[in-house]
C-alpha positions in Angstrom: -25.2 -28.2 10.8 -27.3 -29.7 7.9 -30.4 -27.4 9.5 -28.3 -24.4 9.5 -27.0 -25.5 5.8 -31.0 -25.8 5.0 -31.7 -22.6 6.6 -28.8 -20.7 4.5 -28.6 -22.5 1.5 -29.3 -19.1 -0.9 -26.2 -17.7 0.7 -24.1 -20.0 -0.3 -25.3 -20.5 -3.5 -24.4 -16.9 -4.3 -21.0 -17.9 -3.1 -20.7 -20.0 -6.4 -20.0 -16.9 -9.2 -17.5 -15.6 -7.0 -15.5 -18.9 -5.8 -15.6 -19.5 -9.5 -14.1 -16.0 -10.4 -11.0 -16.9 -8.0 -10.2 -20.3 -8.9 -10.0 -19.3 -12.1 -7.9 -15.9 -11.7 -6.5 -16.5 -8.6 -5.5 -20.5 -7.7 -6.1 -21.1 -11.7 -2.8 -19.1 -12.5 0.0 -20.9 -9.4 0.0 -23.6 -12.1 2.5 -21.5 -14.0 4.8 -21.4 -11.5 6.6 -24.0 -12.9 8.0 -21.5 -15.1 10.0 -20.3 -12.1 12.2 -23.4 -12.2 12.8 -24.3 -15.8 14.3 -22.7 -19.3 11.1 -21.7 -20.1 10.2 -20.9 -24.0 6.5 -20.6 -25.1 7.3 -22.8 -28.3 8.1 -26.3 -26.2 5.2 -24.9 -23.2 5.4 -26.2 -19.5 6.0 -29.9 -20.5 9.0 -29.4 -23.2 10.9 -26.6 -21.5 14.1 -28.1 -19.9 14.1 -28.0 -16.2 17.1 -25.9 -14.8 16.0 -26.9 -10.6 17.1 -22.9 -8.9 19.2 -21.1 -12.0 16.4 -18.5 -12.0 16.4 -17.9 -8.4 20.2 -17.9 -7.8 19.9 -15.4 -11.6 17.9 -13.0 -9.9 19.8 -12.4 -6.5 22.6 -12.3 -8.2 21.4 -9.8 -10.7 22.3 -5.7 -9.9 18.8 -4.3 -10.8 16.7 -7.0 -8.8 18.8 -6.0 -6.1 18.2 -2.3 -6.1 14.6 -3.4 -7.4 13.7 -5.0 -3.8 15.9 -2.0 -1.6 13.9 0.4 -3.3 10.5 -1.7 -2.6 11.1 -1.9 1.3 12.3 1.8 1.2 9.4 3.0 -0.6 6.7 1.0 1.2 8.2 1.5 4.8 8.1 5.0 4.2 4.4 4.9 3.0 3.2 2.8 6.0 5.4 5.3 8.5 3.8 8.7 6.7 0.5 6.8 5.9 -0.3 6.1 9.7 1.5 9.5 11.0 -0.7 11.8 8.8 -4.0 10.2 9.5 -3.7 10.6 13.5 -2.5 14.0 13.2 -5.2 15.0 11.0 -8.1 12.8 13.3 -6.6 14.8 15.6 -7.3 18.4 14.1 -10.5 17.2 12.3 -12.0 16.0 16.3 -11.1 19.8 17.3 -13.8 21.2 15.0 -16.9 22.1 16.9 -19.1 22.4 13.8 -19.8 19.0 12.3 -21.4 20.3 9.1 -17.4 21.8 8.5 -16.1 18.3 9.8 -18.4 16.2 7.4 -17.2 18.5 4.7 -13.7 17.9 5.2 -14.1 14.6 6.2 -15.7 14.2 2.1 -12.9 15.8 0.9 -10.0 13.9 1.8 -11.8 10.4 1.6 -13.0 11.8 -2.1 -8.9 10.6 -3.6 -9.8 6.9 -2.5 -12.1 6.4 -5.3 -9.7 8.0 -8.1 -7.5 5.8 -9.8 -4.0 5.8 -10.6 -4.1 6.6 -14.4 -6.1 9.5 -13.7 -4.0 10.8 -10.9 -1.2 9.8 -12.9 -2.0 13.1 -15.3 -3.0 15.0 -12.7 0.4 14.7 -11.2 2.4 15.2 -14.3 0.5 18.7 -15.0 1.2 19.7 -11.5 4.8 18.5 -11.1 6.1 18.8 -14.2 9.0 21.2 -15.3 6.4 23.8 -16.3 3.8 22.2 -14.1 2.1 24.9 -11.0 4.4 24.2 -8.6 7.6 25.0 -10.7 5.9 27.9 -12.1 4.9 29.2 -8.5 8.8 28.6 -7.1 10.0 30.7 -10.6 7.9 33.6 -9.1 9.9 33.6 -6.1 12.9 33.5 -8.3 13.8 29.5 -7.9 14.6 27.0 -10.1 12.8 24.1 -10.6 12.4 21.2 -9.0 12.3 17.5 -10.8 10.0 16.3 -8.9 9.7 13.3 -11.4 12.9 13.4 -13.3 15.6 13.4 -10.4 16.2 10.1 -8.8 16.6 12.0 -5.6 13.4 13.3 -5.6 11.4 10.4 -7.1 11.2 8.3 -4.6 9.9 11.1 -2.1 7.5 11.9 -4.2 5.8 8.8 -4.7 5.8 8.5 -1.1 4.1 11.7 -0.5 1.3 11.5 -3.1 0.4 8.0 -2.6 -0.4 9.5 1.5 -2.2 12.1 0.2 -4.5 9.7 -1.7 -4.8 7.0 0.8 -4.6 9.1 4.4 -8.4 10.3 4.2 -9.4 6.6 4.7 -7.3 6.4 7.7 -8.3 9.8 9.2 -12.1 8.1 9.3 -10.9 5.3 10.8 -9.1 7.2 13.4 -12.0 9.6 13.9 -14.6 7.0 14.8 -12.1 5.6 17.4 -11.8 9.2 18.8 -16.0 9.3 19.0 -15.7 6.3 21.0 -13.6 7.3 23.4 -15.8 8.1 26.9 -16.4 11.6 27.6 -16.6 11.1 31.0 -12.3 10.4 30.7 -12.3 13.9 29.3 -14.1 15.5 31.8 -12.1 13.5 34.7 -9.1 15.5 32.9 -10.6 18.8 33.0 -11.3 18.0 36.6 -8.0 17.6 37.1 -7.0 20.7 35.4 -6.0 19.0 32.0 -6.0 21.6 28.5 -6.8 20.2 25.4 -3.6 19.5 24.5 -3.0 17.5 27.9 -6.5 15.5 27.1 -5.1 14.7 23.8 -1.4 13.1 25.3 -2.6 11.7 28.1 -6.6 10.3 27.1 -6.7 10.4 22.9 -3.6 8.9 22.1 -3.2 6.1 25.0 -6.9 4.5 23.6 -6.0 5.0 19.9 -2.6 2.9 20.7 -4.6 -0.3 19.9 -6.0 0.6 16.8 -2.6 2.8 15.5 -0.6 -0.8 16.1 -3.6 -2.8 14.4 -3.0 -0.3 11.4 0.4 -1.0 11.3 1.3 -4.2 11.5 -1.2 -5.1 8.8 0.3 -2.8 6.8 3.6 -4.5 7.2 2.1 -7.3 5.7 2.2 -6.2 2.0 5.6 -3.9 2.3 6.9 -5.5 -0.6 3.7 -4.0 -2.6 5.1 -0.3 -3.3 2.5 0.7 -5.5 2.8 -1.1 -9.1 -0.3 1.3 -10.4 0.6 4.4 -8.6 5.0 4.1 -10.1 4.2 2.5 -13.5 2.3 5.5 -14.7 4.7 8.4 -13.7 8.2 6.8 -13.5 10.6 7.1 -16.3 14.0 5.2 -17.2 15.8 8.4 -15.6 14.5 7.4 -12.3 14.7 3.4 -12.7 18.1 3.6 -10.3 15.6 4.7 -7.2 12.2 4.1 -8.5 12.3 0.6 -10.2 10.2 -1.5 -7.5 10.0 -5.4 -7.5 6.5 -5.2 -9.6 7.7 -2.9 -12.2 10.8 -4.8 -12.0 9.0 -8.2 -13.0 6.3 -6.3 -15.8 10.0 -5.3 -17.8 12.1 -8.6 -17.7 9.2 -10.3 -17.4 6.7 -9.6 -20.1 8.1 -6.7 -21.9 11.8 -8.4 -22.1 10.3 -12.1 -22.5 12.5 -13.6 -20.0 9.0 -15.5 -18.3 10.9 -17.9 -16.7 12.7 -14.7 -14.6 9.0 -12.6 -13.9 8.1 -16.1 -12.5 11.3 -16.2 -10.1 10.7 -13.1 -9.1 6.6 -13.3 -8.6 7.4 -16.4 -6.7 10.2 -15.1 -4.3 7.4 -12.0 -3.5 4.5 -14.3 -2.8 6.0 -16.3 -0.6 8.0 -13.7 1.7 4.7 -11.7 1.3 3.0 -14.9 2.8 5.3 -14.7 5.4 4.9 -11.2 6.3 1.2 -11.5 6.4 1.1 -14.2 8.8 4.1 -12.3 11.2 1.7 -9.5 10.9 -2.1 -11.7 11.5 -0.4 -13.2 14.5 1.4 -9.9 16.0 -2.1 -8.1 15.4 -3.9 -10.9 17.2 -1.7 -10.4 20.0 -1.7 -6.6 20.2 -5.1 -6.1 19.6 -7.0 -8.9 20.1 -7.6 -9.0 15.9 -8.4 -12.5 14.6 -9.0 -13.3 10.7 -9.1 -17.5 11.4 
């Protein structure tokens, strides 16, 4: 070991600046914690605050809006990891019919290009398309329709979160997905044309059976931050009209929180989703490891 330590020592040294960065942003922070379980008040600090033991938590799931906060979080993120792994196959599917792979590169760069543009941006982008007298509404007037409140309605909200935030994310997906289709032996396909197989019995009974593995990888390590519904993506285009079916856990925390004061509560609440996050992630490590083989540890 101390050979192998000799032989690698510049790799660890540029370990240093970035171990640094996390113990100070990442473990630095869990100290505060202890705001979670007392009356907290940034006059007295961590030491002079009066310890109240679990008022905050028993607070919080009592509490109507932290209740509708968390439905809407698993509602909202199940539906993201359902459309978000759907969407990609069907379209690595399409894309692996093109012949032409100058046309397949092309589209391949133009659904991965979203990944890279962030939610503020998008954010406006949205806004001007969706609004009241955004394109859309003004194409569905032509055909003598009323609008639709795509932002406003607490109906529609929620759908449209889901639906953008798969638009942005699915190109990432689809390239996975594609380079498992590559990898698939051709000789499989031509055993089913052989056996008098079309393209569309190749892609049941060959494409789909070998992307199983990697479709249940996606998944389940998905599931392992369904209680992250997008803070970036629903803070910049929700609204109080919409709080009743938008308001997720995150956005739930930044407005008691910080914005109301109450720490003591945004702590409660940060703690409850780390640790059932936690949870989930090591549900979803171990299922994956199982399924397919996928090891972190």
């Amino acid at each position: 070991m101390l050979r192998q330590l000799k032989k690698e020592w510049p790799l660890h040294v540029l370990l240093i600046p970035g171990l640094i960065i996390t113990a100070i942003f990442s473990y630095g922070p869990i100290y505060g914690l202890i705001m979670a379980f007392q009356d907290f008040s940034p006059a007295h600090g961590f030491w002079g605050s009066p310890w109240v033991g679990l008022d905050n938590f028993r607070w919080i799931f009592s509490e109507a809006q932290f209740q509708r906060a968390l439905f809407n979080t698993f509602f909202i993120s199940l539906m993201k990891i359902f459309f978000g792994v759907v969407t990609p196959v069907v379209f690595a599917l399409l894309l692996n019919e093109i012949r032409l792979s100058s046309v397949k590169r092309v589209f391949q760069t133009i659904i991965y290009i979203p990944n890279f543009i962030s939610w503020v941006i998008l954010a406006g982008i949205f806004m001007t398309i969706l609004g009241s007298r955004g394109i859309v509404n003004t194409t569905i007037g032509l055909f003598g329709l009323g609008p639709v409140d795509f932002l406003t309605d607490p109906g529609n909200f929620p759908w449209t979160m889901i639906w953008t935030d798969v638009w942005r994310r699915f190109g990432f997906g689809t390239v996975v997905y594609l380079a498992t289709i590559v990898s698939i032996d051709p000789g499989l396909y031509e055993s089913a044309v052989m056996d008098g197989a079309g393209r569309w019995k190749q892609t049941i009974k060959v494409t789909l059976p070998l992307m199983t593995p990697i479709i249940i990888l996606m998944s389940v390590l998905a599931l392992g931050n369904v209680l992250d519904a997008g803070f970036d993506q629903i803070f910049n285009l929700y609204s109080p009209s919409v709080f009743e079916t938008g308001d997720i856990i995150q956005t739930y925390v930044f407005r008691v929180g910080l914005h109301g004061a109450n720490f003591e509560i945004g702590a409660a609440v940060g703690f409850f989703n780390s640790v059932v996050s936690l949870i989930l992630m090591l549900i979803a490590l171990s299922v994956a490891y199982k399924v397919a083989n996928y090891k972190v540890f």
